[in-house]
C-alpha positions in Angstrom: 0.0 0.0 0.0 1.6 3.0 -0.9 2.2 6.0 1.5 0.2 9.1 1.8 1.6 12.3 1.8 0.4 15.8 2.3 2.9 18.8 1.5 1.3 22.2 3.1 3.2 24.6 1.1 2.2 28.2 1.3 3.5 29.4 -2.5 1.7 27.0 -4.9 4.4 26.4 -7.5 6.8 25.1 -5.0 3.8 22.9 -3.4 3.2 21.5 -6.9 6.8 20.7 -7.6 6.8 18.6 -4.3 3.9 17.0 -5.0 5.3 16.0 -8.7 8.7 14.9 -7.4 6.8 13.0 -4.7 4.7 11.0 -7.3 7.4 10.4 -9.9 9.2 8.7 -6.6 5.9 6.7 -6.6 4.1 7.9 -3.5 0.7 8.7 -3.2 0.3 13.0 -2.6 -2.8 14.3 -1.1 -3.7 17.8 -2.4 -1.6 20.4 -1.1 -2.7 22.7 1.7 -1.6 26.3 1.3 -2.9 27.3 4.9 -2.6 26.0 8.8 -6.6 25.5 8.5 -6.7 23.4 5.2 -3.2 21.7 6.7 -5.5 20.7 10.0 -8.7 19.4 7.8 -5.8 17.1 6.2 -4.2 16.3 9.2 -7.3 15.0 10.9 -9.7 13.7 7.9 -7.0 12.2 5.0 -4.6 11.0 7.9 -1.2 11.1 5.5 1.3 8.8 6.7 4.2 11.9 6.6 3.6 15.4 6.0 6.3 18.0 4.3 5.3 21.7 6.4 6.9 24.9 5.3 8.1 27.6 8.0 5.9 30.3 6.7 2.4 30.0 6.1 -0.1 32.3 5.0 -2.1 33.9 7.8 -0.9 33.7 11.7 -0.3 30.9 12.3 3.2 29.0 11.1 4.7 25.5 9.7 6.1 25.5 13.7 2.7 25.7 15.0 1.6 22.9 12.9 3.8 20.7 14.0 3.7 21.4 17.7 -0.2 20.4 16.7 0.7 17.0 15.1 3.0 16.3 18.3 0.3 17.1 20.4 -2.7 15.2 18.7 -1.0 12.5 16.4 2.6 10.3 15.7 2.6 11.5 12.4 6.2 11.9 11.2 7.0 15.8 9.7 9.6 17.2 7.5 10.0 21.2 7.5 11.3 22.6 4.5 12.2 25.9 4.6 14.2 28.6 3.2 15.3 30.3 6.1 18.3 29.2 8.2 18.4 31.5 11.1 19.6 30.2 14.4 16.2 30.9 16.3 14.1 29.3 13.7 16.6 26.4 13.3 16.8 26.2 17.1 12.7 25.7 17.5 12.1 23.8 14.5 15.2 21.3 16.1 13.1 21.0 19.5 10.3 19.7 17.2 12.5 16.8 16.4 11.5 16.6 13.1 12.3 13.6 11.0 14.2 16.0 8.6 14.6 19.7 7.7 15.1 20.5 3.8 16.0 23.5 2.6 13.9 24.3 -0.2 16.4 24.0 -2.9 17.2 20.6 -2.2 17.3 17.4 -4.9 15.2 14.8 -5.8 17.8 12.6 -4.5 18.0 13.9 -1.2 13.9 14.0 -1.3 14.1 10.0 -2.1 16.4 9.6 0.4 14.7 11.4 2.9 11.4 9.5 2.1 13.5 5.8 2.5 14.7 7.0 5.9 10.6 7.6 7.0 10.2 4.1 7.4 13.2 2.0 8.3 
């Protein structure tokens, strides 16, 4: 059965590049959510199996607050990817103990890579 994975991506080209990568690496890609809100509805009604989260989502609240929120109400495995590299952000998004942070200019090989390491 193949995975389910839900990128929440504020800046829709970039969610739609993840997404194709994601499926050409044979994984099944729930539709994007651009916003915390549509990210929650996801979260708790398609139930993906690992989700990518941006820093820097549209409206208040952020990728960090999302996660705290899976923590909190799920064992859902997260992946930031970000373009920022500050030491705060990197500090609080290392507390999260995410399974991986990717800058957003990474590869498709690092992207597979990343996905293997989900599940071992």
């Amino acid at each position: 059965m193949k995975k389910n994975i839900l990128v929440v991506e504020n800046e829709v080209v970039i969610a739609d590049d993840i997404c194709l990568r994601l499926k050409k690496l044979d994984y099944q890609v729930l539709e994007p959510a651009l916003t915390y809100r549509q990210a929650l509805h996801s979260v708790n009604n398609e139930l993906p199996d690992l989700v990518f989260i941006d820093l820097r989502l549209t409206g208040k609240k952020t990728g960090i607050d999302l996660a705290r929120y899976i923590l909190k109400n799920s064992n859902i495995p997260f992946v930031f990817i970000t373009a920022c590299s500050d030491s705060a952000s990197m500090k609080e998004i290392n507390q999260l103990k995410p399974l991986a942070c990717l800058n957003k200019a990474f590869s498709t090989a690092l992207l597979a890579k990343t996905m293997e390491s989900a599940w071992i």
